[in-house]
C-alpha positions as CSV (number, residue, x, y, z in Angstrom):
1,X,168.4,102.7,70.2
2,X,167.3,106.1,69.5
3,X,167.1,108.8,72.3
4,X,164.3,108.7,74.6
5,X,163.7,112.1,74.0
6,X,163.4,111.9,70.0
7,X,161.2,108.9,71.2
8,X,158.8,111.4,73.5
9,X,158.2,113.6,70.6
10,X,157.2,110.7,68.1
11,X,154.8,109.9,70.7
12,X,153.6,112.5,70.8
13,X,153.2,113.7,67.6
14,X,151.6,110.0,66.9
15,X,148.8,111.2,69.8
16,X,147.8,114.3,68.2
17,X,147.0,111.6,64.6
18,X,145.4,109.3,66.8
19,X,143.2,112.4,68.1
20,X,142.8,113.5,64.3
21,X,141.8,110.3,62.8
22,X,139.5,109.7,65.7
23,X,137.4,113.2,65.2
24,X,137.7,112.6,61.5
25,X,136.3,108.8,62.4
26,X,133.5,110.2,64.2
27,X,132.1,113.4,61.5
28,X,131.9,110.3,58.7
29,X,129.5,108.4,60.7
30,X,127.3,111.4,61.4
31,X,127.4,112.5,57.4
32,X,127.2,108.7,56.2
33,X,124.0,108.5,59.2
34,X,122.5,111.5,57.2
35,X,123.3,110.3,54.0
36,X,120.9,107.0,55.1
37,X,118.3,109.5,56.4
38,X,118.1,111.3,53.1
39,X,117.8,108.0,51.4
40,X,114.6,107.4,53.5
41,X,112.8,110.7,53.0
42,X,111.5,109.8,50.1
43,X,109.4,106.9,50.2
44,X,106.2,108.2,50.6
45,X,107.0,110.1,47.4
46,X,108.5,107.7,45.6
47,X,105.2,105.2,46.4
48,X,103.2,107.9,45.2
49,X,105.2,107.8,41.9
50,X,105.0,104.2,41.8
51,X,101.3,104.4,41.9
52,X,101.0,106.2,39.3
53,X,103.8,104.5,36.9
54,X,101.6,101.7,37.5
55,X,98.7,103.0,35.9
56,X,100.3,104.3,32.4
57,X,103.1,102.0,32.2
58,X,101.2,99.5,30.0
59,X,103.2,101.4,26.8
60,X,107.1,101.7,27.8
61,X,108.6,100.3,25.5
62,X,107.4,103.2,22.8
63,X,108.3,105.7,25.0
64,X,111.5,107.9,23.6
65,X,113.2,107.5,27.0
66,X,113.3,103.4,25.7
67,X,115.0,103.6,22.6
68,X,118.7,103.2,21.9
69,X,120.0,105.5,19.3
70,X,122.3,103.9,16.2
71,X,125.0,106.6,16.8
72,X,127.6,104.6,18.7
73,X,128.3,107.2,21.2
74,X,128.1,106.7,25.0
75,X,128.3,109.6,28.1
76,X,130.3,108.4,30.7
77,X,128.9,110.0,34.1
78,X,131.7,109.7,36.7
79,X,131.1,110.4,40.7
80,X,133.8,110.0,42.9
81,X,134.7,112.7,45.9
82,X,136.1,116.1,46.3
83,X,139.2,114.6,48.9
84,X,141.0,111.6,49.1
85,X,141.9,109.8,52.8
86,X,138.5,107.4,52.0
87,X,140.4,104.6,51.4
88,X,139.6,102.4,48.0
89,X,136.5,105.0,47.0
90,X,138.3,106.9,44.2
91,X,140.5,104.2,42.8
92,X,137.9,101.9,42.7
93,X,135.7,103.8,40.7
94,X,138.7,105.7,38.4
95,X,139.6,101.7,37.3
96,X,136.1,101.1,36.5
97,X,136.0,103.5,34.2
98,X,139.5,102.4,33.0
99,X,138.2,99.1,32.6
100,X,135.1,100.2,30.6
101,X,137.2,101.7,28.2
102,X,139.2,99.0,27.4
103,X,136.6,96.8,26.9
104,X,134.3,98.7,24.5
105,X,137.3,100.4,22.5
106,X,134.5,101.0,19.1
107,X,132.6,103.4,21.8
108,X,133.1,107.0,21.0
109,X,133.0,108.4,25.0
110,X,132.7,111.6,26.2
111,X,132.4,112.2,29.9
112,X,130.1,114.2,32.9
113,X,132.1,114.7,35.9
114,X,131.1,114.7,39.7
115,X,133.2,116.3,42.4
116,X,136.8,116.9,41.8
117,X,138.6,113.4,41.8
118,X,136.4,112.6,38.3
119,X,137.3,116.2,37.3
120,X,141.3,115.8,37.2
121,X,141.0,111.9,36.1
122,X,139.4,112.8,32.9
123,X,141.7,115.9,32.3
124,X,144.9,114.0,33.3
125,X,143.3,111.3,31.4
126,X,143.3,113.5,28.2
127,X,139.3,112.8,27.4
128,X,136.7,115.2,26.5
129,X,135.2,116.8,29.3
130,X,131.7,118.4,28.4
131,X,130.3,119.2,32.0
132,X,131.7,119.5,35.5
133,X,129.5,119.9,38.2
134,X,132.0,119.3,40.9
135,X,131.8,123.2,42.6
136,X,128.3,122.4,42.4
137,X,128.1,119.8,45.2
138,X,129.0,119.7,49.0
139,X,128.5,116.8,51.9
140,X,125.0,118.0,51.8
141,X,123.5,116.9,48.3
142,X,120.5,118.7,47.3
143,X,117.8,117.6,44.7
144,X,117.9,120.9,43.0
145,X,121.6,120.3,41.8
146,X,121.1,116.7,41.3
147,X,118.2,117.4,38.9
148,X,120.7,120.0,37.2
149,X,122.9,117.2,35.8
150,X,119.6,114.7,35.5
151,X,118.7,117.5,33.1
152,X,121.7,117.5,31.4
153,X,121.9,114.3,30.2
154,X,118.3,113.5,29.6
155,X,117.9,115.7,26.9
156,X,121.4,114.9,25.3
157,X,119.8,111.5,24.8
158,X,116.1,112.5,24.1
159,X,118.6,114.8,21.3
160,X,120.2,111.7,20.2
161,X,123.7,113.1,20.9
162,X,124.2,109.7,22.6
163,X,123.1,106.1,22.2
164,X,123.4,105.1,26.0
165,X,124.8,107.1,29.4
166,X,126.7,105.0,31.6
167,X,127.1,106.3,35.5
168,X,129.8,105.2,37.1
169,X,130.1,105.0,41.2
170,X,130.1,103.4,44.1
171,X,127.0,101.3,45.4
172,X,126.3,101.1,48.8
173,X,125.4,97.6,50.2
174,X,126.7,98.1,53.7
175,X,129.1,99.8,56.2
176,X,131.8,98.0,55.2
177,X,131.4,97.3,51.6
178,X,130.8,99.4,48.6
179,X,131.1,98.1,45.2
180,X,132.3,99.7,42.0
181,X,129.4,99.5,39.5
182,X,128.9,100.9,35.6
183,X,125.1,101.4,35.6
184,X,123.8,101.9,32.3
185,X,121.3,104.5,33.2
186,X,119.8,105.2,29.3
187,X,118.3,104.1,27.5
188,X,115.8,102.6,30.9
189,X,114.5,99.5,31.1
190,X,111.7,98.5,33.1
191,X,113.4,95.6,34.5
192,X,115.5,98.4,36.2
193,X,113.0,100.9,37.0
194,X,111.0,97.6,38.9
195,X,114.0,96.8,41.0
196,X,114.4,100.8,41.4
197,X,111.0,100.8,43.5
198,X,112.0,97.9,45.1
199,X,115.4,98.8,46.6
200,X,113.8,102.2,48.1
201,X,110.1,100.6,48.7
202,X,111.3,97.1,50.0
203,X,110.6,94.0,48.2
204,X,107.6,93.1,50.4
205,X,105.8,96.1,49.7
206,X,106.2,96.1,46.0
207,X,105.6,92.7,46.0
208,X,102.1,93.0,47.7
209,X,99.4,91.1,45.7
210,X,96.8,93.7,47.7
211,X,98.2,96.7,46.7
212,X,98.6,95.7,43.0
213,X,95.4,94.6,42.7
214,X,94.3,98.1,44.3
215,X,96.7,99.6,41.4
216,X,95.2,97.8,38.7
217,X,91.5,98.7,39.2
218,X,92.1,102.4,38.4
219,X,94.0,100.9,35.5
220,X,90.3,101.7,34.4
221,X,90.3,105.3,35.1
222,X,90.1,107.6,32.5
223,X,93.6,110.0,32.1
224,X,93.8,113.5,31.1
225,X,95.2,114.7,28.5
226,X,95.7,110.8,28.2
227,X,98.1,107.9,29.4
228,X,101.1,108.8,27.1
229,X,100.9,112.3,28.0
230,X,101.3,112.0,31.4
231,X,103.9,108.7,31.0
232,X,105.9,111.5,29.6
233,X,105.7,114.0,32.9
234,X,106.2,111.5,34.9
235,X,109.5,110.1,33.5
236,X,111.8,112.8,34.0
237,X,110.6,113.2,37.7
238,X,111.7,109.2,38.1
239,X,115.2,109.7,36.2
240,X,115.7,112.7,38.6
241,X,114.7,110.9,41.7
242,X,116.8,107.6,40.4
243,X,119.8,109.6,39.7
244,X,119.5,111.5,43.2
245,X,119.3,108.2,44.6
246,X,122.9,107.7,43.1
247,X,124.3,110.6,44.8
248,X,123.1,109.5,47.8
249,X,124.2,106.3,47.5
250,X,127.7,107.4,46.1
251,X,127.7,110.1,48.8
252,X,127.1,107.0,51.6
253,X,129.6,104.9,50.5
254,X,132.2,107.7,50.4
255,X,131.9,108.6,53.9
256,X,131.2,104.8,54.6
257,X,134.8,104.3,53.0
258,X,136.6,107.8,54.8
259,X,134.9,106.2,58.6
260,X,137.4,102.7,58.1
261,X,139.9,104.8,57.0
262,X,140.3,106.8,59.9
263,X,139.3,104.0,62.0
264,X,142.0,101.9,61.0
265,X,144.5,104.6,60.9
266,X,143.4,105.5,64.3
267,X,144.0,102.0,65.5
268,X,147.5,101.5,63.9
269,X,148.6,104.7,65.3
270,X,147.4,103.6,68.6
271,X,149.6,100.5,68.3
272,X,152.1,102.6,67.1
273,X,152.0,104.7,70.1
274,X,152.0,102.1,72.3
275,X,155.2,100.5,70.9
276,X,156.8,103.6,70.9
277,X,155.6,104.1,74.5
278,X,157.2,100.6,74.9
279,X,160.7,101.5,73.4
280,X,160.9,105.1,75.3
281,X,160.3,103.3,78.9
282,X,163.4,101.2,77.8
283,X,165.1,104.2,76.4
284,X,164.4,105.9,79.5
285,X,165.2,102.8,81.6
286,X,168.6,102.5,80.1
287,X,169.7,106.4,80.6
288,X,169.0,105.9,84.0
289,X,171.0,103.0,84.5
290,X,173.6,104.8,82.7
291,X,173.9,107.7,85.0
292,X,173.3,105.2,88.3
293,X,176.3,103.8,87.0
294,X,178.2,106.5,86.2
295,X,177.5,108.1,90.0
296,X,179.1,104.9,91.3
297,X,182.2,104.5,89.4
298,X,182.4,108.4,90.2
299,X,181.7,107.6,94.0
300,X,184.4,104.3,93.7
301,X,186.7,106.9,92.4
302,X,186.9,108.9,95.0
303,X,187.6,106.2,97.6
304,X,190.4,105.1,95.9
């Protein structure tokens, strides 16, 4: 049995990563808590928008933001997090991606990288790296960055540099699960777009017979400079907020994933602890019966 000493300082040194992991534990909830409340910001906005797209969506499918290019050529948008100790986040995402390239091996792929994991994956990876916004981004995502990368890949498709641009990341459902998705952002579809609103608005609210009938009465209105014109401002606002939406929900699920981390590392190295606890009261137990017995064959010695 080791020595109850050694055993005291593996005790406590086990304490002081229980007390880590805990405080850790505890800043992930409060950033994955604000990550929510960003997430929920929005929605009078995003209605607003949705009132509109209403009114000039009757010609999609003609807009250039629609159409797939011939060139077979795809950007690969990868988000994953600046540390590790979050669990399955990275990995989960990283074999995504691996498995994407596997199965479409005729896909010319270049890649967009988010935060630093993505960054050294695609360099270790040996693929063609063409934008890293990684020193770009904190905890705290803000819409003016997320727009700078929205930007950067909406007009390398609008340029026809690319026939599709797949995101790869993390989607949020709940605290405890996150799943790896490759969302094929371009070229949109309204299928997508519709369940877009619906994820941030609610189902029932979209839904609402009352409110689309409101919506397609000033289908009737006359637009200025007309309906295409403004279908095409209104687009790249959508793709920005939809791709902010991304971060956030990346953003969520990473500090979702860091939260059971450090909770579960916090619990084993409490059970740890208390084993150890266990074994140096033994330890201790059997030093003292040690010496007690040594005093007495030391004290029967001397009568003798």
């Amino acid at each position: 049995m080791a020595n109850w000493k050694e055993i005291k300082r593996r005790i406590k040194s086990i304490k002081n990563t229980w007390k880590i992991t805990k405080a850790m534990e505890l800043i992930s909830t409060v950033k994955m808590k604000k990550a929510q409340d960003l997430a929920l910001e929005k929605k009078a906005y995003i209605r607003s928008m949705l009132e509109i797209f209403l009114s000039v969506s009757w010609n999609l499918q003609e807009s250039k933001f629609f159409k797939k290019s011939k060139i077979n050529k795809t950007l690969a948008i990868v988000i994953t997090s600046n540390k590790w100790l979050c669990w399955g986040y990275n990995v989960n995402v990283l074999k995504k991606v691996s498995n994407y390239v596997k199965e479409n091996k005729d896909e010319e792929i270049e890649y967009i990288a988010v935060w630093k994991k993505a960054s050294a994956f695609i360099s270790r990876t040996w693929n063609k790296l063409i934008a890293d916004f990684s020193s770009d981004f904190s905890d705290n995502i803000e819409y003016i960055f997320s727009r700078s990368i929205s930007k950067t890949f909406t007009k390398k498709f609008l340029r026809e540099w690319y026939s599709k641009v797949v995101v790869f990341y993390n989607h949020y459902v709940n605290t405890i699960k996150q799943i790896p998705v490759a969302r094929e952002f371009f070229p949109l579809t309204k299928i997508w777009i519709e369940m877009y609103f619906k994820q941030v608005l609610g189902e029932a609210f979209y839904d609402d017979k009352e409110f689309l009938r409101e919506e397609n009465k000033k289908s009737d209105y006359t637009f200025e400079p007309g309906k295409q014109e403004i279908l095409d401002w209104l687009m790249p606002m959508l793709i920005d907020a939809m791709f902010y939406d991304i971060l956030i929900e990346a953003k969520a699920s990473e500090h979702s994933s860091r939260m059971i981390a450090m909770k579960n590392a916090k619990d084993n190295a409490n059970k740890f602890a208390q084993k150890l606890t266990l074994a140096y009261n033994k330890a201790r137990q059997a030093s003292i019966t040690k010496e007690v017995s040594e005093i007495v064959s030391w004290v029967e010695s001397l009568k003798e």
